[in-house]
C-alpha positions in Angstrom: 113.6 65.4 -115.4 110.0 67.0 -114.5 109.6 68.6 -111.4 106.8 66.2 -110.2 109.3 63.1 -110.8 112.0 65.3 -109.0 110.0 65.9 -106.2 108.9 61.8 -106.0 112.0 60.9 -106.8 113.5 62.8 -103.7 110.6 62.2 -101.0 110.9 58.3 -101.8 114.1 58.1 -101.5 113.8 60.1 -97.8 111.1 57.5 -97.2 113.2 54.3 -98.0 116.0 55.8 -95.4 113.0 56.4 -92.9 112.0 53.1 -93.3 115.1 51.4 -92.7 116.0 53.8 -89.6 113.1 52.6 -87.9 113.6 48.7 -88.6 117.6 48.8 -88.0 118.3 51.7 -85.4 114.9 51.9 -83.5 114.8 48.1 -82.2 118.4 48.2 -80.8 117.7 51.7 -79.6 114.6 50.3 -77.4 116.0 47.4 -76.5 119.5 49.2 -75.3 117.5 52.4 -73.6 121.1 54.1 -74.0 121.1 57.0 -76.5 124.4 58.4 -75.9 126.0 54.8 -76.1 123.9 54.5 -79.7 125.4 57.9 -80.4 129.0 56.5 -79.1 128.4 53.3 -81.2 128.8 55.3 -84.8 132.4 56.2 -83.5 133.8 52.4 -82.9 136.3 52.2 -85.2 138.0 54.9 -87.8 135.6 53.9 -91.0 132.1 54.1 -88.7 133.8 57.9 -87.0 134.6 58.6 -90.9 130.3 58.0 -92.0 129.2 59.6 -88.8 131.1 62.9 -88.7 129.8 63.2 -92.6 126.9 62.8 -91.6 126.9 65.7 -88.5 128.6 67.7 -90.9 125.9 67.5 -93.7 123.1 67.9 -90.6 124.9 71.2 -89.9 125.7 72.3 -92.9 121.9 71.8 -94.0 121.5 74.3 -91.1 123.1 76.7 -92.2 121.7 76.5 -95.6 118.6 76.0 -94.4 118.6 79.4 -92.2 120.9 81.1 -95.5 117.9 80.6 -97.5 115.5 81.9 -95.0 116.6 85.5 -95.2 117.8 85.5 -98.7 115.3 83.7 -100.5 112.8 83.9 -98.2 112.5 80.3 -98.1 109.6 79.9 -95.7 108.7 77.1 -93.4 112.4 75.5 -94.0 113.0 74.9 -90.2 111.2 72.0 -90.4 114.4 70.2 -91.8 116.2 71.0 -88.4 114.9 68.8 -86.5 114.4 66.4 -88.9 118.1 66.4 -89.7 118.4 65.2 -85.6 115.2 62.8 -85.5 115.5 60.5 -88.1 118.4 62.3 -89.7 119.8 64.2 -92.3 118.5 61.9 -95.9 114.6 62.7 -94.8 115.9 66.2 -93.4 117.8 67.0 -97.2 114.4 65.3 -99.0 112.0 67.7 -97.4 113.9 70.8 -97.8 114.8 70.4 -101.1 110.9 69.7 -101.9 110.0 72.6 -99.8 112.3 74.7 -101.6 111.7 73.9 -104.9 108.0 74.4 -104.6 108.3 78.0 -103.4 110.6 78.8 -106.1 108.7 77.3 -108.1 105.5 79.4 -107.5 107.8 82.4 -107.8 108.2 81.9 -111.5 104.8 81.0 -112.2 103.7 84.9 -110.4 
């Protein structure tokens, strides 16, 4: 697979989940005003508590990697996948890093 349909592949698919946050989550969210019961809601039962504590634990482990790479790879202007990891959430925060990433590397071999 070429880098450019990598790169595509990987910011369409961060798309398609921004997308479909906005028209599934963002609705109920206005409509409800509650952000810690739409937080509570992911917990309601033991499969939805299963999906949503993989997904914190991928946003935090993204972190981590995310701040890793920083000082030992010098991975520059990474950060921005930490907030994106909270606000939509972790698939766009994963899709920009990874592109971010494999740019710099990227122009590391071509020097």
């Amino acid at each position: 697979m070429s880098k450019t349909i990598f790169e595509s592949s990987v910011l369409l698919l961060g798309a398609v989940f921004t997308i479909a946050f906005g028209v599934i989550v963002v609705p109920a969210l206005i409509e409800s005003g509650d952000i810690v019961g739409a937080f509570a809601a992911g917990f309601v039962n033991p499969f939805a508590s299963g999906y949503s504590l993989d997904t914190i634990l991928c946003a935090v482990i993204l972190m981590v990697w995310v701040l890793y790479e920083r000082s030992a790879l010098g991975i520059r202007h990474g950060w921005i996948a930490i907030p994106l990891s909270l606000i939509p959430g972790v698939a766009l925060a994963f899709a920009i890093y990874l592109v971010i990433r494999s740019r710099q590397l990227s122009a590391r071999k071509s020097d």
